[in-house]
NUDREN-935159 format. One line per field, with one value per atom (N, C-alpha, C): residue number from 1; residue in one letter; atom name; x negated, y, z. Coordinates in pm, whole numbers. Layout:
<sites>
nr = (NUM,...)
rest = (A,...)
atom = (CA,...)
xx = (X,...)
yy = (Y,...)
zz = (Z,...)
</sites>
This chain:
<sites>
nr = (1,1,1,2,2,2,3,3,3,4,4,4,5,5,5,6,6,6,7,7,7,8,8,8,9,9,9,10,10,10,11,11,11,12,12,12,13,13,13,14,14,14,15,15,15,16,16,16,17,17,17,18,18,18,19,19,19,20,20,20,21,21,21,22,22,22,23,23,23,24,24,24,25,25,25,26,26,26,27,27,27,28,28,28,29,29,29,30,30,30,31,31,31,32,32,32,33,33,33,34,34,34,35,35,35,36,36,36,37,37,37,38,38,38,39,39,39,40,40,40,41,41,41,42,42,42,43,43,43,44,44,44,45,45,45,46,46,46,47,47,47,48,48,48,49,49,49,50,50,50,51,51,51,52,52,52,53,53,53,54,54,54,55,55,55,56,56,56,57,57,57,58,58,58,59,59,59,60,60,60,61,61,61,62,62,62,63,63,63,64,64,64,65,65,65,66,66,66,67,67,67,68,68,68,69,69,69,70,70,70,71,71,71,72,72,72,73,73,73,74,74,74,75,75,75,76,76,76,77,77,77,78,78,78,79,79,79,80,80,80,81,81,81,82,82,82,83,83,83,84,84,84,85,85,85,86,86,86,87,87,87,88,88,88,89,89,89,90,90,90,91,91,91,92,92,92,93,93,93,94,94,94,95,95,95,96,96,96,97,97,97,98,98,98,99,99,99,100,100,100,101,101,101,102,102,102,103,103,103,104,104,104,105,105,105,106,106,106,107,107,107,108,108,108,109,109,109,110,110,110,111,111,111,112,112,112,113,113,113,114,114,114,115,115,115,116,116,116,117,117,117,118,118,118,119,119,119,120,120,120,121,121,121,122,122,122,123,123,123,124,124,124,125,125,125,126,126,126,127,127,127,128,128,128,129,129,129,130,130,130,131,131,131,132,132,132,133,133,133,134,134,134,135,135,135,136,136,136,137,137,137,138,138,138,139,139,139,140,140,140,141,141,141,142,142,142,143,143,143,144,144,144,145,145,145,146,146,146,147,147,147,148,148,148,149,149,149,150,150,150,151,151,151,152,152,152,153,153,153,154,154,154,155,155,155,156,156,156,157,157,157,158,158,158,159,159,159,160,160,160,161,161,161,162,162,162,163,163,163,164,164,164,165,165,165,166,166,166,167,167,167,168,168,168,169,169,169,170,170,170,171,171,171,172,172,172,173,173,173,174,174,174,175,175,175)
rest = (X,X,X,X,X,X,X,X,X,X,X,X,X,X,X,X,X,X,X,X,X,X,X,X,X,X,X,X,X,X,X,X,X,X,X,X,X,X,X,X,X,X,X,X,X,X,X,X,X,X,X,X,X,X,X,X,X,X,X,X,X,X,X,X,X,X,X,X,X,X,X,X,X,X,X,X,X,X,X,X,X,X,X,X,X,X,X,X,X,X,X,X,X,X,X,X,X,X,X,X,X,X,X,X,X,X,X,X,X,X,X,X,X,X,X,X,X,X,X,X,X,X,X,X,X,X,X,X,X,X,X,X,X,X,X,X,X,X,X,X,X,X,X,X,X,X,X,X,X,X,X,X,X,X,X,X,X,X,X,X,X,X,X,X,X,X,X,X,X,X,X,X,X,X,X,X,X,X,X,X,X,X,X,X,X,X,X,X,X,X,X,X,X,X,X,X,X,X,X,X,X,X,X,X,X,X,X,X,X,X,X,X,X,X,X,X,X,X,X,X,X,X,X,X,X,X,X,X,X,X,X,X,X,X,X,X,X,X,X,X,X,X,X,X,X,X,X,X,X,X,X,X,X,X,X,X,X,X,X,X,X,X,X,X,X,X,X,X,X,X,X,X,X,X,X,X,X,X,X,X,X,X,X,X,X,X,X,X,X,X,X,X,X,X,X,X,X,X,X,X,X,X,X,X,X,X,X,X,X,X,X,X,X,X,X,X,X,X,X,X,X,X,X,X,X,X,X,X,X,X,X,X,X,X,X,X,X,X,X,X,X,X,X,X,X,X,X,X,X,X,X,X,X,X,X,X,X,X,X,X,X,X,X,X,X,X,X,X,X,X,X,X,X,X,X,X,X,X,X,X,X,X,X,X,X,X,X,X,X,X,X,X,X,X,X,X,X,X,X,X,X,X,X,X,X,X,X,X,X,X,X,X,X,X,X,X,X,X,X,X,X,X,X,X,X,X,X,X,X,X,X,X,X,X,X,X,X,X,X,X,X,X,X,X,X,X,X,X,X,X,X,X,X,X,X,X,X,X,X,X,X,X,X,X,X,X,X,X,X,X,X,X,X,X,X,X,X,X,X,X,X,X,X,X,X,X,X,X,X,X,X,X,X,X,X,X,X,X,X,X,X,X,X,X,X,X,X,X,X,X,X,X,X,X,X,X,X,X,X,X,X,X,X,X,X)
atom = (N,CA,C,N,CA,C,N,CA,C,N,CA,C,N,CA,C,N,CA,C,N,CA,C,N,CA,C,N,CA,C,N,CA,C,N,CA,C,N,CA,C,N,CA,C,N,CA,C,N,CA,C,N,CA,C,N,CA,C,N,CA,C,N,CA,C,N,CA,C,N,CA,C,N,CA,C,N,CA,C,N,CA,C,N,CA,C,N,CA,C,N,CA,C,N,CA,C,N,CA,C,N,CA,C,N,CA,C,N,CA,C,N,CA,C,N,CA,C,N,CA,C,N,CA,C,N,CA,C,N,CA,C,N,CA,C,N,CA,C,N,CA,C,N,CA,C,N,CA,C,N,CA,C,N,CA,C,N,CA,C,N,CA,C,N,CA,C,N,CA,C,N,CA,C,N,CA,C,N,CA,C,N,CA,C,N,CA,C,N,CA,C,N,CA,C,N,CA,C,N,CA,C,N,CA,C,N,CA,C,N,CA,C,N,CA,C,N,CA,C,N,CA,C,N,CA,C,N,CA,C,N,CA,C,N,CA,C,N,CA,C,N,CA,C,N,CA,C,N,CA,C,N,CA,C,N,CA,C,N,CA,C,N,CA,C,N,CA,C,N,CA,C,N,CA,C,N,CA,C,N,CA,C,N,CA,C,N,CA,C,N,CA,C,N,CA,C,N,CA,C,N,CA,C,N,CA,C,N,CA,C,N,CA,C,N,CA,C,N,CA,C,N,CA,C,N,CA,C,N,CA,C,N,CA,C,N,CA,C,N,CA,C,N,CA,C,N,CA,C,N,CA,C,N,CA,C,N,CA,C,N,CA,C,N,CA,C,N,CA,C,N,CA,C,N,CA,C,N,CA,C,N,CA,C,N,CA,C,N,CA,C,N,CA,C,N,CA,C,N,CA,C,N,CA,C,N,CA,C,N,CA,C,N,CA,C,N,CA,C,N,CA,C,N,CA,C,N,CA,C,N,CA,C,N,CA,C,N,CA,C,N,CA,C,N,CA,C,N,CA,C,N,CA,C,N,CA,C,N,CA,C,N,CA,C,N,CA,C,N,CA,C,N,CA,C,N,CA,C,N,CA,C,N,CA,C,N,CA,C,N,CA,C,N,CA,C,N,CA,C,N,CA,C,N,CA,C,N,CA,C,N,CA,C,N,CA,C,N,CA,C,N,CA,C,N,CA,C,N,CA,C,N,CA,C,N,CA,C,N,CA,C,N,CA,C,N,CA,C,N,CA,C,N,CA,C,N,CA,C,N,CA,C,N,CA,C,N,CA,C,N,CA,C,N,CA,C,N,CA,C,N,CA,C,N,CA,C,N,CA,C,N,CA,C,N,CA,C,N,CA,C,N,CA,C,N,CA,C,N,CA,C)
xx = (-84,0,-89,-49,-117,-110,-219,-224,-160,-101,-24,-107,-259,-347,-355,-388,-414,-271,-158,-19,-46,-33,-78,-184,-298,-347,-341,-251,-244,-128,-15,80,37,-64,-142,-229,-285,-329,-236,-140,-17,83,50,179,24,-73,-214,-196,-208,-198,-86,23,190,188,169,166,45,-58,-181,-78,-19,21,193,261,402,437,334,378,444,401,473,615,660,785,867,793,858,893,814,790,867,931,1040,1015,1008,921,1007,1130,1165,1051,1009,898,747,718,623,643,746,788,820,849,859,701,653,569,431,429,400,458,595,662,717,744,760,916,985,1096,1097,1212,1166,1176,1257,1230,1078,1012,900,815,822,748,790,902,920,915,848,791,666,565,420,453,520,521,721,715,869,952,823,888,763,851,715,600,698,589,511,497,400,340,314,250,213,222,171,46,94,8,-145,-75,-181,-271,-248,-316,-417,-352,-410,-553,-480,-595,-732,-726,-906,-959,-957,-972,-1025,-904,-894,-998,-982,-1081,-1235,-1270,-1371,-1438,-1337,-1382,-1392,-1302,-1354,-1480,-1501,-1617,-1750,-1709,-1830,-1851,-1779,-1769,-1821,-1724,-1799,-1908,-1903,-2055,-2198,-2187,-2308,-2393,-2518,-2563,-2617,-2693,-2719,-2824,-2820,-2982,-2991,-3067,-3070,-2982,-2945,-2799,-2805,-2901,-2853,-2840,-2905,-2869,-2684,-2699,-2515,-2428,-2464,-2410,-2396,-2484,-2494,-2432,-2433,-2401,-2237,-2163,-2039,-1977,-2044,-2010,-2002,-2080,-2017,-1931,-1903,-1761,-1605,-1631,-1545,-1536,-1612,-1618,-1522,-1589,-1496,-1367,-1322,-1183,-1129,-1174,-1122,-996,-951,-828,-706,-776,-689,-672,-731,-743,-658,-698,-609,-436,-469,-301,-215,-259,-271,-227,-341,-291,-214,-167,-54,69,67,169,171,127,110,200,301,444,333,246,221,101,63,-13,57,228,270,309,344,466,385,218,136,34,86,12,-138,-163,-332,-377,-300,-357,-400,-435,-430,-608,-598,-730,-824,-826,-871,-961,-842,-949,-1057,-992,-1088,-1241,-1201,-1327,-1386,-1363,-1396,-1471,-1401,-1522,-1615,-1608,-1678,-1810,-1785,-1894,-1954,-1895,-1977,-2017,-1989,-2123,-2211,-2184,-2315,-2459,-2361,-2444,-2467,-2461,-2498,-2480,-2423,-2438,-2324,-2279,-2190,-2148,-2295,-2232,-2238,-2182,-2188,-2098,-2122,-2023,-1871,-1846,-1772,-1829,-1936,-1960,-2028,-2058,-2114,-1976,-1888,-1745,-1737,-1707,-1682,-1689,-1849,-1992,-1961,-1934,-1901,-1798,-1646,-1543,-1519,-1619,-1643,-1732,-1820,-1899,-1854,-1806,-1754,-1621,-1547,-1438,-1412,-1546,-1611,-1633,-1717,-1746,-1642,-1534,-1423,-1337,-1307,-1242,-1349,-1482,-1548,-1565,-1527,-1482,-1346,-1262,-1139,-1129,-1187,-1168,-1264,-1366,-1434,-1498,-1369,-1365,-1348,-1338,-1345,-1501,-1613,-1758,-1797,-1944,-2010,-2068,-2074,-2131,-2285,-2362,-2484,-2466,-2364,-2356,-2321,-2219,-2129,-2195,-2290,-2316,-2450,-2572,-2613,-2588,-2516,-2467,-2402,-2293,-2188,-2270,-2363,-2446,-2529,-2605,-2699,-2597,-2443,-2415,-2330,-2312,-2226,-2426,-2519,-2621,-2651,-2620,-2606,-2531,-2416,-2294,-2341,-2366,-2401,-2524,-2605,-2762,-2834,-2843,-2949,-3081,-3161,-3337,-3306)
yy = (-119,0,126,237,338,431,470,554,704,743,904,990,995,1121,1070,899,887,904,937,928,1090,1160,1325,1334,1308,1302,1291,1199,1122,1226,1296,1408,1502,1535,1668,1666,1534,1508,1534,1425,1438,1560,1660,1765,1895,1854,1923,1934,1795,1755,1768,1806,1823,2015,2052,2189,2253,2173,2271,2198,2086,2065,2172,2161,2260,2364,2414,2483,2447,2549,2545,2503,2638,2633,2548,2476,2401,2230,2260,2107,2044,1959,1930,1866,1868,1730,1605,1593,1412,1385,1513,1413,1382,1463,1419,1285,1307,1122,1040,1085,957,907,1004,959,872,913,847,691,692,581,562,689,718,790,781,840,1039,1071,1255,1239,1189,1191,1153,1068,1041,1157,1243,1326,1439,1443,1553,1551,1423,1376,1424,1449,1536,1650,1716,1866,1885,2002,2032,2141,2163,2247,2259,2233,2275,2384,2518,2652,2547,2444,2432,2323,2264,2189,2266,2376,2435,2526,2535,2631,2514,2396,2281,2296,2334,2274,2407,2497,2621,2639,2648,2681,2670,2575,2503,2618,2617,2744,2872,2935,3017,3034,2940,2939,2907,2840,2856,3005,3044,3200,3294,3272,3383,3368,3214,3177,3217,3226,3272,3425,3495,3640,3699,3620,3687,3629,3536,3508,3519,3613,3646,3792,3780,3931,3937,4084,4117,3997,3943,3940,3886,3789,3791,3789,3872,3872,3712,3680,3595,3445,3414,3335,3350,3439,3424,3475,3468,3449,3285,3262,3063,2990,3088,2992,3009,3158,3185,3088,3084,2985,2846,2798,2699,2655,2765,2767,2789,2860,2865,2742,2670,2568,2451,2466,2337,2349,2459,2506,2554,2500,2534,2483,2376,2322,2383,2423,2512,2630,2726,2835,2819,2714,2713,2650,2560,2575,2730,2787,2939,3027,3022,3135,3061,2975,2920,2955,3005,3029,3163,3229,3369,3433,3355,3456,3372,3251,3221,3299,3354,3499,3582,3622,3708,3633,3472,3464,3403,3406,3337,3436,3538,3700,3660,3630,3571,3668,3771,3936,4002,4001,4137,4064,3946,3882,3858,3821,3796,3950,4088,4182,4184,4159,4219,4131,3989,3918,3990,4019,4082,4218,4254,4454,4366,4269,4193,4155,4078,4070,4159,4226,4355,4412,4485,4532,4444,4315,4208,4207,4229,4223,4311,4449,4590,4719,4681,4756,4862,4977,5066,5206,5235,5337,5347,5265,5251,5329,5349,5417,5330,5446,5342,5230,5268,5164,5038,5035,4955,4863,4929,4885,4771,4848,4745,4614,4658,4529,4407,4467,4372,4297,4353,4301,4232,4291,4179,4034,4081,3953,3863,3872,3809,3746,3828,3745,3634,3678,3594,3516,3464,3365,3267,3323,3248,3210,3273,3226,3111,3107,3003,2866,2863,2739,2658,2830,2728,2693,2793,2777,2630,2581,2517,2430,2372,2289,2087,2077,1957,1920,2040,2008,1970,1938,1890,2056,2038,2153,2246,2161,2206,2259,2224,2248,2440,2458,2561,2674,2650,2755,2803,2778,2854,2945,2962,3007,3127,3083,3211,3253,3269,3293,3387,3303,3389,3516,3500,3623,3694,3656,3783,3889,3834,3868,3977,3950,4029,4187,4101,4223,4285,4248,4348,4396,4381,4469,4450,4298,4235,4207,4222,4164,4028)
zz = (0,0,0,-96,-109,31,88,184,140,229,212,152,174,114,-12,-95,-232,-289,-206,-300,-321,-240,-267,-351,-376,-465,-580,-576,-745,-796,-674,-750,-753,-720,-725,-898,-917,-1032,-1176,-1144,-1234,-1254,-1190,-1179,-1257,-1188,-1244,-1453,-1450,-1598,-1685,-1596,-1663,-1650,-1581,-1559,-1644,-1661,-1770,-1895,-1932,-2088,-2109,-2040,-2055,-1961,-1874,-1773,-1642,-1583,-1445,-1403,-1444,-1384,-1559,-1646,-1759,-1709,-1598,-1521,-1416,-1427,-1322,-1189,-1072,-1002,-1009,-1125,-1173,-1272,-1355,-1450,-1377,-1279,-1199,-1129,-1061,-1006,-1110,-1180,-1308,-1359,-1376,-1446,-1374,-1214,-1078,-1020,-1094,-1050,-932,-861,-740,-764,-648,-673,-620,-633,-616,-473,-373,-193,-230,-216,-194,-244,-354,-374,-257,-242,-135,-25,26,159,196,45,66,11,-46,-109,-114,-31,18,-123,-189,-310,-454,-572,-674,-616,-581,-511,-428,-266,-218,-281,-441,-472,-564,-616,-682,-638,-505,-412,-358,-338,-332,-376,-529,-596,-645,-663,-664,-475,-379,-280,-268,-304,-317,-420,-552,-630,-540,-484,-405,-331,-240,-136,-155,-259,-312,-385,-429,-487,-381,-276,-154,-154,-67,11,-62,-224,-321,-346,-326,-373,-237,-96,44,117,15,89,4,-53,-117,-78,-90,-84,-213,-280,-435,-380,-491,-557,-702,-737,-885,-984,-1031,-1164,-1191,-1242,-1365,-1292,-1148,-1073,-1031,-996,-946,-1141,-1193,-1326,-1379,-1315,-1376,-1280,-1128,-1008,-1028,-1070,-1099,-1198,-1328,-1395,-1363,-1247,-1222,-1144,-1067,-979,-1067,-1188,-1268,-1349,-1380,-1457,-1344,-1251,-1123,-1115,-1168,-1132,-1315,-1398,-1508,-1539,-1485,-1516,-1449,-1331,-1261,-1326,-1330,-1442,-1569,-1622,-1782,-1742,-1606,-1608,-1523,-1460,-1451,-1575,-1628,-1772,-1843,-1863,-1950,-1887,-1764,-1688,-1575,-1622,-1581,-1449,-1454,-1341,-1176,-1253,-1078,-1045,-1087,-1078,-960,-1001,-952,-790,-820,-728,-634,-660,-544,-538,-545,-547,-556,-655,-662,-800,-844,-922,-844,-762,-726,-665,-611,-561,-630,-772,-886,-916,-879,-961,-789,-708,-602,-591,-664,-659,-820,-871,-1018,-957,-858,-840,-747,-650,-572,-634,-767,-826,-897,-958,-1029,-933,-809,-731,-686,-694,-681,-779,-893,-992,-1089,-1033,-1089,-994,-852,-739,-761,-674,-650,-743,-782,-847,-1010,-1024,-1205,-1320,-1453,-1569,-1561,-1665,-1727,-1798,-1925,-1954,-1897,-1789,-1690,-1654,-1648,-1574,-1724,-1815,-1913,-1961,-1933,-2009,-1909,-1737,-1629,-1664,-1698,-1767,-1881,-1928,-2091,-2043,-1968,-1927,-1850,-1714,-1650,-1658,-1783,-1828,-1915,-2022,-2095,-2053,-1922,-1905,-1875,-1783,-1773,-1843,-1940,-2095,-2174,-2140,-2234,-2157,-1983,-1897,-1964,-2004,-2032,-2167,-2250,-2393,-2471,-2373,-2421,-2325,-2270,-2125,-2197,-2288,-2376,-2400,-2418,-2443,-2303,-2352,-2225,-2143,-1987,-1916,-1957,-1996,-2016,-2165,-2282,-2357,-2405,-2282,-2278,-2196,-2066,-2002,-2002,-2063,-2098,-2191,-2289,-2382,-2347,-2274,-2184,-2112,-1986,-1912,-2007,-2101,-2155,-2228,-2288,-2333,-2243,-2126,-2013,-1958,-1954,-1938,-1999,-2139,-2249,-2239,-2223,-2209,-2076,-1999,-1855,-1908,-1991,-2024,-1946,-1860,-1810,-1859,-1800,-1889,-1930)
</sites>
């Protein structure tokens, strides 16, 4: 008999993989239990609503990007550019089922955290008092990189991040 944490798991997986292919709120939790083999009580025995399995599944993300944005002090750009990318890369699936579904942005207020880890890192990695165009190059780069986790999350890792790395480097006017 499956223990309670590998049954959460495995709907956290399956609702993961149904929510990045049709969306969030496109997703029912009968096709999650269906497709689990589990009935919908049983799914609602570990997650009391899509929102807290959605939120499940989202936190880790989350909490990983705090722990990365506040726990850093400056130092080498292009180290926390490769080290960013690979925190974005761990969480790409999360991310691409995210932007396919944008309202959970709003309804797990995770906009407003996103830009604060976004100025978080740009004063990491170009300090306080910068242009506009400084503002930009940061926004082009660092978004870049996260669009090339999700856009090109099928290749292999080593394939994809030097590449993005070496061109958010770029766009910030790093040596």
């Amino acid at each position: 008999m499956a223990r309670p944490s590998d049954t959460k798991t495995r709907i956290q997986a399956v609702a993961r993989e149904l929510f990045a292919l049709q969306g969030i709120q496109q997703t029912s939790l009968r096709q999650i239990s269906d497709r689990l083999g589990i009935t919908k009580p049983a799914l609602y025995y570990h997650f009391a609503s899509r929102d807290d399995l959605v939120r499940s599944i989202i936190e880790p993300m989350i909490d990983d990007i705090d722990r990365f944005v506040t726990g850093r002090e400056r130092g080498d750009p292009r180290r926390l550019l490769e080290d960013y990318f690979d925190l974005v890369w761990r969480h790409r699936e999360v991310i691409s089922m995210m932007l396919r579904d944008l309202n959970t942005l709003s309804y797990l207020d995770v906009g407003e955290r996103f830009m604060a880890w976004r100025r978080r890192l740009v004063f990491l990695l170009l300090g306080d008092e910068l242009t506009v165009a400084q503002q930009v190059r940061a926004t082009v780069g660092l978004g870049g990189m996260s669009d090339c986790a999700v856009e090109y999350a099928h290749l292999a890792l080593d394939e994809v991040k030097p590449v993005a790395v070496e061109a958010a480097a770029a766009a910030l006017g790093l040596p």
